[in-house]
C-alpha positions as CSV (number, residue, x, y, z in Angstrom):
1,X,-13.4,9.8,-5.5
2,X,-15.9,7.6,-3.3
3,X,-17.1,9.2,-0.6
4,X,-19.3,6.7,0.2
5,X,-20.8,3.2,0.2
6,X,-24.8,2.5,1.0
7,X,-26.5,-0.7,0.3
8,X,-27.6,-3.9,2.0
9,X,-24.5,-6.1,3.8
10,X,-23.8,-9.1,1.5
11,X,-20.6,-10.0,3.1
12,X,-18.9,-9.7,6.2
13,X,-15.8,-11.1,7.0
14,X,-12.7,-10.1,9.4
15,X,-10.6,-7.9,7.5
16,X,-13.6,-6.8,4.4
17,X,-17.2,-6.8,3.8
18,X,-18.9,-7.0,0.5
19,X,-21.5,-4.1,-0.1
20,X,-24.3,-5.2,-2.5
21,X,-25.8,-2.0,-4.5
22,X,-27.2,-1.2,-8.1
23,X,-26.2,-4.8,-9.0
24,X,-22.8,-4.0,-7.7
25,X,-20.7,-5.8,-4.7
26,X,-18.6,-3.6,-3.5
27,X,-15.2,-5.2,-1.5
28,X,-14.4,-2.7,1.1
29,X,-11.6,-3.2,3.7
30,X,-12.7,-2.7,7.0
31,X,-10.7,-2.5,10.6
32,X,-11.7,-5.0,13.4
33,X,-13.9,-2.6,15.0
34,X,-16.1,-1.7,12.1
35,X,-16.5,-5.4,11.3
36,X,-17.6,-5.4,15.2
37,X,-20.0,-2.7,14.7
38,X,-21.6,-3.9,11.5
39,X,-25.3,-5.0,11.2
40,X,-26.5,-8.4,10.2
41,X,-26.3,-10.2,6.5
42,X,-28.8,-8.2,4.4
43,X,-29.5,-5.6,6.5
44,X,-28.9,-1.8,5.1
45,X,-25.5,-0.1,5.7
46,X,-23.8,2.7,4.9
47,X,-19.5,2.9,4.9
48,X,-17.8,6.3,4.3
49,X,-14.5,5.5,2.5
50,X,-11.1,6.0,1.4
51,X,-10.4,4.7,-2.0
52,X,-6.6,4.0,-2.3
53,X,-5.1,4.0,-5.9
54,X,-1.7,2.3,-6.6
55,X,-0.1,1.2,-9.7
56,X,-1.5,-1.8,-9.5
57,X,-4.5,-1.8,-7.6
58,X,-7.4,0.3,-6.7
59,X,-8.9,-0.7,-3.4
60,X,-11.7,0.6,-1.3
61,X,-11.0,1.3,2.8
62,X,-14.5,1.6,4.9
63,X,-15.7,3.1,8.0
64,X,-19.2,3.3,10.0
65,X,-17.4,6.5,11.9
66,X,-16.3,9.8,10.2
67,X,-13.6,9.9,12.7
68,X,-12.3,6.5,12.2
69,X,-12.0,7.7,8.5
70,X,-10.1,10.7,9.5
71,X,-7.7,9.2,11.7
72,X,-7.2,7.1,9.1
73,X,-6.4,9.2,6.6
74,X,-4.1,11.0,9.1
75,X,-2.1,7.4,9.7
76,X,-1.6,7.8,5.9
77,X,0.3,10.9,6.0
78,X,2.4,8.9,7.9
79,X,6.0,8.2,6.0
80,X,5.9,4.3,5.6
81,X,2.3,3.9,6.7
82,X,-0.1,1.9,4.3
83,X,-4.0,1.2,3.6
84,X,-3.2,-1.8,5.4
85,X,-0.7,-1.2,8.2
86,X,-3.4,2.2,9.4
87,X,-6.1,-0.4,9.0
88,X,-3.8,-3.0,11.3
89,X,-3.3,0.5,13.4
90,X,-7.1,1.1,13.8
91,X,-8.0,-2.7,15.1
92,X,-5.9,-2.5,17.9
93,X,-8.1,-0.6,20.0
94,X,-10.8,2.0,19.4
95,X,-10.6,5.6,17.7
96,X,-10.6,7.9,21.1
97,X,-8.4,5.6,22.8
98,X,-5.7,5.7,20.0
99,X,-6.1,9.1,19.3
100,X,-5.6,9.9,23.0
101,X,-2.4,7.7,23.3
102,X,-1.1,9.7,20.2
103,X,-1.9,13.3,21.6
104,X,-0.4,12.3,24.8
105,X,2.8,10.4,23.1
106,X,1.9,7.2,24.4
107,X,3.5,4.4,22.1
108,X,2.5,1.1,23.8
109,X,-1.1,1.0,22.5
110,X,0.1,1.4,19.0
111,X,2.9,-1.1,19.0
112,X,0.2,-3.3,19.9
113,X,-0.6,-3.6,16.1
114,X,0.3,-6.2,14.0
115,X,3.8,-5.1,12.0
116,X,4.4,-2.0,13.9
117,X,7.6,-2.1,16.2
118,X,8.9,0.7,18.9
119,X,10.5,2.7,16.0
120,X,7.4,2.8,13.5
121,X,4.9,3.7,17.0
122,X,7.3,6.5,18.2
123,X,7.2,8.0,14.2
124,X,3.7,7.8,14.1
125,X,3.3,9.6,17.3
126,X,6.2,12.4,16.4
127,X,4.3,13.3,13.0
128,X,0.5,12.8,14.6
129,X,1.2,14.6,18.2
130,X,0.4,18.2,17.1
131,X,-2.4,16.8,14.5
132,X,-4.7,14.6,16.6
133,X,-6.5,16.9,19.0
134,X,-8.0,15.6,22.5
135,X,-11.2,17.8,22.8
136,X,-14.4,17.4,25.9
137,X,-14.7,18.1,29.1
138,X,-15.7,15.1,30.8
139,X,-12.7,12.7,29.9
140,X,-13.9,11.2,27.1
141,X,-11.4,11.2,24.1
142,X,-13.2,12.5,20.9
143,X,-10.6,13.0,18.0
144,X,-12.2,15.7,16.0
145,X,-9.5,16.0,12.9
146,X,-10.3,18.2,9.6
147,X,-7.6,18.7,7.1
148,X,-8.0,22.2,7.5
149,X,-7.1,22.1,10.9
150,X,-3.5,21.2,10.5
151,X,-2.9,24.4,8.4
152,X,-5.1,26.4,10.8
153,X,-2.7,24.9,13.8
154,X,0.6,26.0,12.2
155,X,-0.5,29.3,11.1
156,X,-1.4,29.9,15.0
157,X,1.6,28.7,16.1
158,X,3.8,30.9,13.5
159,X,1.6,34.0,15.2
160,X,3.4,32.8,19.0
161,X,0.6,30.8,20.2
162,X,1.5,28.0,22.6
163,X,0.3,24.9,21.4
164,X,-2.3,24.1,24.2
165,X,-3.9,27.6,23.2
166,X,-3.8,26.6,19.5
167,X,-5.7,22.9,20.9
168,X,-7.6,24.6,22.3
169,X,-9.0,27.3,20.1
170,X,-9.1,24.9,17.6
171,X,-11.7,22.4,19.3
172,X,-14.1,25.2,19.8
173,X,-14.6,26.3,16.0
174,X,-17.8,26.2,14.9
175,X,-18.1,22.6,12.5
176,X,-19.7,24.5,10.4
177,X,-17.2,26.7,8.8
178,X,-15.0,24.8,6.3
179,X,-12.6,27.1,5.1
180,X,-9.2,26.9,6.8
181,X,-9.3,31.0,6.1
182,X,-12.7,31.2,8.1
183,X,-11.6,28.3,10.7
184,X,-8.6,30.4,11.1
185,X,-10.8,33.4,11.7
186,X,-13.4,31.7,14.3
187,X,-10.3,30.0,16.0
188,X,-8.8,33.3,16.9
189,X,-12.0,35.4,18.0
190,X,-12.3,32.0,20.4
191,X,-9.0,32.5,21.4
192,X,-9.1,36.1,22.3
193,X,-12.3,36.4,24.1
């Protein structure tokens, strides 16, 4: 797997950017707002990725965030959501807003994206709602997603948490911890005292 891309920018254009390194250019996909955030022709960059693998294609999927990445990962999991339908998601609007609209069940912003209709938004938001968590004090909407968490959520939930105590145990684990068995174990101790 690719975890990531570093090099100087050869390439940028709506929808993919070229990434020239070790004699390579690399075509990654990129959403709308990465292609905003980008820095000029030739200038250094680094894209963490996603690198999709089909039958009959093997494609790479770039971000400047970690959490853009995540969520889109997370749109993946999604039954019927593609590379390029999540990427389609992820240019309608930026990462904490879409996140929040998902954690709060909010389908207008997402039907906003190109090819995705009431049914599709309301899907992504049933199988994303307990996944995306809404985490800081002052407002602000910071997705913070690990693919540990999810397991960590539903074993909290099979011990008779409610879900806001399972958010919110969950958003205070220390990032350091990977393990969903230690994440687990740090989520509780939050929890309880």
């Amino acid at each position: 797997m690719i975890y990531s891309v570093s090099g100087k920018l050869q390439l940028k254009k709506n929808g993919y950017a070229v990434i020239r390194t070790g004699g390579l250019g690399y075509k990654v996909f990129i959403s709308l707002n990465t292609y905003k955030n980008l820095p000029e022709i030739g200038e250094d960059v680094t894209l963490m990725t996603h690198f999709h693998v089909r039958e009959d294609d093997m494609s790479l999927y770039g971000f400047l965030e970690e959490r853009e990445l995540n969520l889109f990962e997370l749109l993946l999991s999604v039954s019927g959501i593609g590379p390029k339908t999540a990427l389609n998601i992820l240019s309608a609007a930026p990462v904490d807003r879409l996140s929040g609209a998902i954690a709060k069940g909010e389908t207008d912003l997402i039907q906003k994206s190109y090819g995705i209709g009431k049914k599709t938004a309301e899907r992504i938001v049933m199988e994303l709602k307990e996944k995306v968590f809404v985490i800081d004090g002052k407002g602000e909407e910071v997705v913070r997603l690990m693919e540990s968490d999810s397991d960590v959520y539903d074993a909290l939930m099979s011990l008779g948490y409610a879900s806001r105590q399972v958010k919110e145990g969950i958003s205070k684990i220390d990032p350091k911890l990977k393990s969903v068995d230690d994440r687990l174990r740090d989520a509780l101790k939050k929890m309880k005292g």
